[in-house]
C-alpha positions in Angstrom: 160.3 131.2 92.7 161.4 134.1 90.8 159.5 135.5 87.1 162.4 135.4 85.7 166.2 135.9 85.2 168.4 138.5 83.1 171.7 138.3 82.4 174.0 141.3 82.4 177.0 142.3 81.4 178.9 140.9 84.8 175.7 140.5 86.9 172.6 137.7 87.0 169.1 139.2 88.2 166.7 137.2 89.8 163.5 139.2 88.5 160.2 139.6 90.5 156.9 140.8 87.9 154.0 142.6 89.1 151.6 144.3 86.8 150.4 147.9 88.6 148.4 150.7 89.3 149.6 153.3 90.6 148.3 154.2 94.6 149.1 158.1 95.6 149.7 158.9 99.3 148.8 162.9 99.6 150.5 163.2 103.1 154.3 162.8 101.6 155.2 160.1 99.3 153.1 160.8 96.3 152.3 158.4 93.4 153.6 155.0 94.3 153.9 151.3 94.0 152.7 148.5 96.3 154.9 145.6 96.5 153.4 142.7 98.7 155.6 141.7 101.8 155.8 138.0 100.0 157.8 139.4 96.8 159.9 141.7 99.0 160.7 138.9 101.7 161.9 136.5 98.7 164.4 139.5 97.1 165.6 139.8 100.6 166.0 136.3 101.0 167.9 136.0 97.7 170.0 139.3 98.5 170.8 138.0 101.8 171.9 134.1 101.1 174.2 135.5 98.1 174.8 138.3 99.3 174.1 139.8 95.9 171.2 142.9 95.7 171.2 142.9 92.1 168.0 141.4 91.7 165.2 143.7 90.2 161.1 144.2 90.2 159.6 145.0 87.3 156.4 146.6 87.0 154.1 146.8 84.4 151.8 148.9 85.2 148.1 149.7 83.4 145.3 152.0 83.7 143.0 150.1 85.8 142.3 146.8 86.9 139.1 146.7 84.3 140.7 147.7 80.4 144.9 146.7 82.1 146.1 148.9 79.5 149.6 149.6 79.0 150.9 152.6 80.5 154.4 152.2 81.3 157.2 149.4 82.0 159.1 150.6 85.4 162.1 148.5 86.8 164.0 148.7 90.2 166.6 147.3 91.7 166.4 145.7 95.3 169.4 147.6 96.6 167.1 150.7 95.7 163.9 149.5 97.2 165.6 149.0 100.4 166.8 152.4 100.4 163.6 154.1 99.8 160.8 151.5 100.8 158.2 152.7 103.6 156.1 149.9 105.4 151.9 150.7 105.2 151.5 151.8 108.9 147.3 150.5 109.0 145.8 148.2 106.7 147.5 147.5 103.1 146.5 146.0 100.0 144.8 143.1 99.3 146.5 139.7 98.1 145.4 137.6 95.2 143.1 135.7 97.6 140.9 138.7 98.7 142.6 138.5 102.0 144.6 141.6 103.8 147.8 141.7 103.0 151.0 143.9 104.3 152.5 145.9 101.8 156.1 148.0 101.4 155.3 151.3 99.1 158.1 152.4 96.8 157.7 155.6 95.3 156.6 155.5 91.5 159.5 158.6 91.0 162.7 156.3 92.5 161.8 153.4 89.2 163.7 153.7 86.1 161.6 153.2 82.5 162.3 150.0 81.5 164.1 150.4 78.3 167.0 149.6 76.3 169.4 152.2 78.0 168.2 150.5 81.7 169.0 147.2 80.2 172.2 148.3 78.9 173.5 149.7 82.4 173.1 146.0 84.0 
């Protein structure tokens, strides 16, 4: 399932929502995002069976897992995460269960603020 679905101008966007912190990788890639393999399987899956990569994942991300204040909205596209998206080489993050999980990192700088001028380039 999807979190949602936009419609733009000519485009529909299957939308994937994650609320965030940010992780930060000193060796190269800097502040980034974590996106479980699940979420970034099912855009693939969508991208590829339509063969439309408009679909986007939204990020909401907060302070810290204690207060989940709001920081900032991000947004993404698919076609951009699979441009920029590195693989965690040892371990990963952990899934909702407490388990280990495999995770794609996206660099915090390649999102766009998620904001009326985004919304309007749909």
């Amino acid at each position: 399932d999807f979190d949602g679905i936009i419609f733009g101008i000519k485009d529909t966007y299957p939308v994937e929502i994650k609320e965030k912190t940010a992780a930060f990788d000193k060796s190269r890639l800097g502040e980034y995002f974590g996106l479980d393999i699940g979420p970034f399987v099912k855009l693939a899956f969508f991208a590829n069976k339509t063969s439309n990569m408009k679909s986007l994942f939204i990020v909401r991300e907060i302070n810290n897992v204690k207060d989940r204040e709001l920081k900032q909205w991000w947004a993404i596209t698919f076609e951009q995460i699979t441009r920029v998206a590195s693989f965690v080489a040892i371990g990963g993050g952990t899934n909702m269960s407490g388990g280990g999980s495999t995770v794609v990192r996206i660099p915090k700088s390649e999102f766009a603020k998620l904001n009326k001028e985004f919304m309007d380039n749909l």
